[in-house]
C-alpha positions as CSV (number, residue, x, y, z in Angstrom):
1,X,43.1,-51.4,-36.6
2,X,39.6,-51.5,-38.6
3,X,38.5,-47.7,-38.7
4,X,34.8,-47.4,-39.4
5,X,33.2,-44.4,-41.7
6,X,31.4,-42.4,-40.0
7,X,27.5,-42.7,-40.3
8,X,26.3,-40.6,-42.8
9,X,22.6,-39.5,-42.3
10,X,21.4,-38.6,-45.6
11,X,22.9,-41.5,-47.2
12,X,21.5,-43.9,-44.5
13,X,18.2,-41.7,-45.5
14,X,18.1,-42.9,-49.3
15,X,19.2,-46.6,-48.3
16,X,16.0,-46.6,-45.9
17,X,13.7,-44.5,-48.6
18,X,15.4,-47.4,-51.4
19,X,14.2,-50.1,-49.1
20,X,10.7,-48.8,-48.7
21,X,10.7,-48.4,-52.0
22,X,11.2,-51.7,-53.0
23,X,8.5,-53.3,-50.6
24,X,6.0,-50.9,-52.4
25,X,7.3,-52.1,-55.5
26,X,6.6,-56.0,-54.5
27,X,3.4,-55.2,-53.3
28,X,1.8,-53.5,-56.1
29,X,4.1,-56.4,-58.5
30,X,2.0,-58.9,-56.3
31,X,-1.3,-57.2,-57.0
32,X,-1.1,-56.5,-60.8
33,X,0.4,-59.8,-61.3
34,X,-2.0,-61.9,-58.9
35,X,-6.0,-62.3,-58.4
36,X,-6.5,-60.0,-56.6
37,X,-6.5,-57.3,-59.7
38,X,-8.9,-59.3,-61.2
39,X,-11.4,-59.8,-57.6
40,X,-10.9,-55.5,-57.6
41,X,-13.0,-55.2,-60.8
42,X,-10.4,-52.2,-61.7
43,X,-11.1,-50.5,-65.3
44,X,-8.4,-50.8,-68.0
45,X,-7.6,-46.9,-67.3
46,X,-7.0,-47.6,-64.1
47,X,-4.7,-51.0,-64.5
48,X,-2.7,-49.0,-67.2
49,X,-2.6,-46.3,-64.5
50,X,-0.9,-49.0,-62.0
51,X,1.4,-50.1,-64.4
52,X,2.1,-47.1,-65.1
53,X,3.2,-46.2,-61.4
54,X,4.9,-49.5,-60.9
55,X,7.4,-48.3,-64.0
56,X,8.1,-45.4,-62.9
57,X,8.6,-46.5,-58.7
58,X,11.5,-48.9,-60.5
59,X,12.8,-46.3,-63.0
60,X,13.0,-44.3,-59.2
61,X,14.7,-47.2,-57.5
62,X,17.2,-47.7,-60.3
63,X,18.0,-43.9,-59.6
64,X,18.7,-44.0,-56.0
65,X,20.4,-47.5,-56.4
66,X,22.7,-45.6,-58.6
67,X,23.2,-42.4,-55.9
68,X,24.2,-44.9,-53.6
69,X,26.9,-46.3,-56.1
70,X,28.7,-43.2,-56.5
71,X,27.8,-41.4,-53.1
72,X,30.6,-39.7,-51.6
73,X,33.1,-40.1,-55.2
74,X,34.2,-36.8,-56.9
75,X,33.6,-36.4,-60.8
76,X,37.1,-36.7,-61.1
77,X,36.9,-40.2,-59.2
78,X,33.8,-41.0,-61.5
79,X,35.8,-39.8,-64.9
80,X,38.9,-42.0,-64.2
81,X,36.1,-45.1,-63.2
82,X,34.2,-44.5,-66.6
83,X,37.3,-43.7,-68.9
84,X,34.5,-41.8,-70.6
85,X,34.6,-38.1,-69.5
86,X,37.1,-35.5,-70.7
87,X,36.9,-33.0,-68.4
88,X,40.0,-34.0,-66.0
């Protein structure tokens, strides 16, 4: 018999926070890349200041992609999956 995990809330939290995440990342992708940036008349301050926030919304995503990778693993787990850690 198939035995489901239970639902864990905080996890399911960071996969939906992830997922918004990611269509805000699109979005503003869409707009630096497309014509609307250039129909906003936006300074160069304030492009760099977009690009800016796009880079560090992905360096964000990359993060909680890799929390949900190792969610619910021990170090010792991690250790033995990395063959790089000498603490066990």
């Amino acid at each position: 018999m198939d035995e489901k995990k239970p639902v864990d809330p905080a996890k399911e939290r960071v996969e939906k926070e992830l997922e918004e995440l990611n269509e805000k990342i699109v979005k503003l992708s869409s707009f630096l890349y497309g014509k609307k940036l250039v129909e906003a008349g936006l300074s160069f301050r304030m492009r760099d200041m977009l690009n800016e926030q796009l880079r560090t919304m992905q360096r964000y995503a990359e993060i909680l992609q890799n929390r949900l990778a190792i969610w619910g693993k021990t170090d010792e787990e991690l250790c033995k999956a990395e063959k790089v850690c000498g603490c066990y």
